[in-house]
C-alpha positions as a LaTeX table, in Angstrom:
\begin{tabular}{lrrr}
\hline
Residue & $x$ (\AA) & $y$ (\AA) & $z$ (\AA) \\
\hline
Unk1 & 24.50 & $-31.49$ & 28.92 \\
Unk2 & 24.91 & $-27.57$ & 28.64 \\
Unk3 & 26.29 & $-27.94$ & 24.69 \\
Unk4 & 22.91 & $-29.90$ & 24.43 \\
Unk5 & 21.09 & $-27.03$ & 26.15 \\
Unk6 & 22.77 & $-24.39$ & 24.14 \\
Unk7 & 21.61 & $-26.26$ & 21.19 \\
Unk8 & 18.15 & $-26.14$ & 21.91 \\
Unk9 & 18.20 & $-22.64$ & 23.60 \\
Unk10 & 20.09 & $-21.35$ & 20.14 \\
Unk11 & 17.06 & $-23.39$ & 18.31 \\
Unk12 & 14.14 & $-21.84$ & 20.03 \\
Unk13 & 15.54 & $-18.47$ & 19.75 \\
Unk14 & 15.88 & $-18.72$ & 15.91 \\
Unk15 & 12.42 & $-20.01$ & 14.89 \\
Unk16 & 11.34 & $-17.27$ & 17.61 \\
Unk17 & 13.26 & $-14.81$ & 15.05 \\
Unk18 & 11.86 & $-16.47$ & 12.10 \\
Unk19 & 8.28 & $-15.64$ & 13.09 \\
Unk20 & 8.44 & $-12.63$ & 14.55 \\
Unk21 & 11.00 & $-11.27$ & 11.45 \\
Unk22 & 8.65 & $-10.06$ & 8.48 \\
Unk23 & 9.88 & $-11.89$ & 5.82 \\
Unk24 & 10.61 & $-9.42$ & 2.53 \\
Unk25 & 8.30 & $-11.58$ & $-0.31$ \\
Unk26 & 7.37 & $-9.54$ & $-2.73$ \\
Unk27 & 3.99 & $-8.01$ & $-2.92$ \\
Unk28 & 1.61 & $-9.69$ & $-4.89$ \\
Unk29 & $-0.30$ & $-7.31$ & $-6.78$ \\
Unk30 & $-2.96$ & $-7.33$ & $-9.20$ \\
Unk31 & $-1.84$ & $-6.48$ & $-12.70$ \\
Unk32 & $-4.27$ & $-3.14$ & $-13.06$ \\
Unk33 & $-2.29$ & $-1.93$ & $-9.86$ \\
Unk34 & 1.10 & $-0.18$ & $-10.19$ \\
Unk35 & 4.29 & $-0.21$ & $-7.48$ \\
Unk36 & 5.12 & 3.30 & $-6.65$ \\
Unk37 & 8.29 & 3.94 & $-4.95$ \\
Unk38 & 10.32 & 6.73 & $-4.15$ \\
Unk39 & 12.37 & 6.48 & $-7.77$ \\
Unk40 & 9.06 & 6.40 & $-9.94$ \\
Unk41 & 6.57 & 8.69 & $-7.70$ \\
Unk42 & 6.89 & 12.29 & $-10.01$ \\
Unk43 & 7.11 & 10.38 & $-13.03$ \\
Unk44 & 3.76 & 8.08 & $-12.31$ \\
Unk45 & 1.58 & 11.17 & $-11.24$ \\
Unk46 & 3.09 & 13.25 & $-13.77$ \\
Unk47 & 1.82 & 10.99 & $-16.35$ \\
Unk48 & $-1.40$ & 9.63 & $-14.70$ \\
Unk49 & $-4.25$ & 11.87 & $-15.06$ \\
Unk50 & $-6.72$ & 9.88 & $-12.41$ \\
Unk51 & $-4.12$ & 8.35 & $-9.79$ \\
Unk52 & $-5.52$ & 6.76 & $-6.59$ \\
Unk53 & $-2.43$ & 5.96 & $-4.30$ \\
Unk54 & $-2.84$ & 3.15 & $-0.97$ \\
Unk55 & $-0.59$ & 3.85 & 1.10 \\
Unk56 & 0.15 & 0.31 & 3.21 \\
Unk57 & 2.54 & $-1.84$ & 5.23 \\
Unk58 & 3.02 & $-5.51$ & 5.15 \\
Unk59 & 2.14 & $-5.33$ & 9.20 \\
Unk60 & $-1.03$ & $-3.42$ & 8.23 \\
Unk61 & $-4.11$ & $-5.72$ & 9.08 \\
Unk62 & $-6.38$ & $-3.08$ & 8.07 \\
Unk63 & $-3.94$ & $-2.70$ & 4.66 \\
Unk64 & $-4.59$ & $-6.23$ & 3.99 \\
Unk65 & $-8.54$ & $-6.05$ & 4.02 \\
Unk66 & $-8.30$ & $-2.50$ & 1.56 \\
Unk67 & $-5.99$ & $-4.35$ & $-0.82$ \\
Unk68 & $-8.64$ & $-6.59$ & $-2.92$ \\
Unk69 & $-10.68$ & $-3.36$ & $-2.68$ \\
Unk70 & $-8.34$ & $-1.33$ & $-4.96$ \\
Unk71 & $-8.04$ & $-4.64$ & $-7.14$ \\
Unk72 & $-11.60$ & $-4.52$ & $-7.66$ \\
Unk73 & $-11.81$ & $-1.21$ & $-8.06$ \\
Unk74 & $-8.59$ & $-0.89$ & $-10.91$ \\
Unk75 & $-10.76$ & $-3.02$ & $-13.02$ \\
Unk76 & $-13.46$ & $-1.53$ & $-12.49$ \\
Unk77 & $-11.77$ & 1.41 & $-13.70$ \\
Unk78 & $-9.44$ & $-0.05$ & $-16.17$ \\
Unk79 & $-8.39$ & 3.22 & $-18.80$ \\
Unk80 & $-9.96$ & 5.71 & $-16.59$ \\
Unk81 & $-8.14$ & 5.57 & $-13.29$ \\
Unk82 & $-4.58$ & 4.67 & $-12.31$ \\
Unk83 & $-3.71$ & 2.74 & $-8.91$ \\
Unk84 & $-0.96$ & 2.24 & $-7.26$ \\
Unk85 & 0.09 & 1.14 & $-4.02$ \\
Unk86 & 3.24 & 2.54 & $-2.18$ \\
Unk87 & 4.69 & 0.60 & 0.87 \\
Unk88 & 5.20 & 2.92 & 3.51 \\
Unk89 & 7.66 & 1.13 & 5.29 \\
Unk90 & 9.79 & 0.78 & 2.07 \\
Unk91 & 9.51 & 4.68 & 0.84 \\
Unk92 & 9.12 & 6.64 & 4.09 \\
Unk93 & 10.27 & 10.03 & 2.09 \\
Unk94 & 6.69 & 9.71 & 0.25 \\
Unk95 & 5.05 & 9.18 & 3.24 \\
Unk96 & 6.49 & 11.71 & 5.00 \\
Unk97 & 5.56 & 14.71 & 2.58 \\
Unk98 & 2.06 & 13.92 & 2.56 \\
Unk99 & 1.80 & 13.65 & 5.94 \\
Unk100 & 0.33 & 9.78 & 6.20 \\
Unk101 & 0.99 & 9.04 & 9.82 \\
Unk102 & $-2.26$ & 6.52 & 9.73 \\
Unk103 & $-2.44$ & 3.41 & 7.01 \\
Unk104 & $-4.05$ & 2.76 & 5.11 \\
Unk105 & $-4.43$ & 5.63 & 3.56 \\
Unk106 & $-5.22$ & 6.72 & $-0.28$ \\
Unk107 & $-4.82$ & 9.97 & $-2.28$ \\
Unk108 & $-6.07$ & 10.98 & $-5.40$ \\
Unk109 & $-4.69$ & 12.86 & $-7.78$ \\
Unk110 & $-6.13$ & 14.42 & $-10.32$ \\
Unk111 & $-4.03$ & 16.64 & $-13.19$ \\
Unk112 & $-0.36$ & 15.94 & $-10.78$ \\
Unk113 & $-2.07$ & 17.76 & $-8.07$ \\
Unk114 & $-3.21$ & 15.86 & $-5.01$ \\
Unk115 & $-7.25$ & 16.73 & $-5.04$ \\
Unk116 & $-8.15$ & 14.43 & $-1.48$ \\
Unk117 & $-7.29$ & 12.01 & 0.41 \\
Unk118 & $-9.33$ & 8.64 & 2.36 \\
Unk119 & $-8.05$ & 6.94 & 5.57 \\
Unk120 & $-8.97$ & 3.95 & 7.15 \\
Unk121 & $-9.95$ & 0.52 & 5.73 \\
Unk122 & $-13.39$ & 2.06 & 4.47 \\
Unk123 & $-15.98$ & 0.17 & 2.31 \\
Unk124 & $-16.04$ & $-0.38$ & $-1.64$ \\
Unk125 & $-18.88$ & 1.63 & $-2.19$ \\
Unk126 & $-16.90$ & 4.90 & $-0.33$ \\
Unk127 & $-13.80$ & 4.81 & $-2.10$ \\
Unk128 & $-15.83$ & 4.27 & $-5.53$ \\
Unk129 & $-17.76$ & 7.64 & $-4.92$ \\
Unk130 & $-14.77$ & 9.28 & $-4.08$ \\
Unk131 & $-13.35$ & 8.51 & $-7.10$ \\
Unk132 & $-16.55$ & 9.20 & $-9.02$ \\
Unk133 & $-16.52$ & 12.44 & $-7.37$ \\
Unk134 & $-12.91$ & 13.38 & $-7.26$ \\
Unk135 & $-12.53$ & 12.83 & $-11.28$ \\
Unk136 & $-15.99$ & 13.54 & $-12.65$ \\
Unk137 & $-16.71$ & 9.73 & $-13.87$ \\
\hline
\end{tabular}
């Protein structure tokens, strides 16, 4: 009886584990937006004129809703403006030196040089005048 209760207790506890433990599935990303992650980060706004950066988290509920956004958006933009999106959980040094302590969160840069930044799941119609505005489109 208590190997038979062990069994089920040891059970119960794993698919407890299995739904509470973010599984690590690869983002699915559009193919106009870029992975940026700690390795690649100079290099992509180095060579990006027009960068727009969401910062996000698998957790993020708020991420979730911005990410068709920036889809939207990169082909909107297709040849004019770069995006990326960089996982905070995955390059915390990145994070860090900008100072995102709230996600999502997006920076532009314009030139290398970060030019503003957006935070909050905010509407289409915001981010695209920011970026209208932030690189004279």
């Amino acid at each position: 009886m208590d190997d038979e209760l062990a069994k089920i207790r040891e059970k119960k506890m794993q698919e407890l584990r299995d739904r509470f433990t973010p599984t690590k599935k690869p983002a699915q990303h559009h193919a106009n937006v870029i992975v940026i992650d700690e390795a690649h980060f100079v290099k992509i706004v180095r060579e990006n004129p027009h960068l727009v950066i969401d910062f996000w988290a698998e957790w993020c509920g708020p991420c979730r809703r911005v990410a068709p956004i920036v889809e939207e958006l990169a082909q909107e933009f297709t040849g004019k403006v770069t995006f990326g999106k960089c996982n905070t959980d995955e390059n915390q040094r990145i994070a860090m030196q900008f100072g995102i302590s709230a996600i999502p969160t997006m920076l532009f840069f314009a030139n290398g040089q970060m030019v503003d930044r957006l935070i909050g799941a905010l509407p289409k119609e915001m981010i695209h005048s920011k970026i209208v505005r932030n690189f004279s489109l």
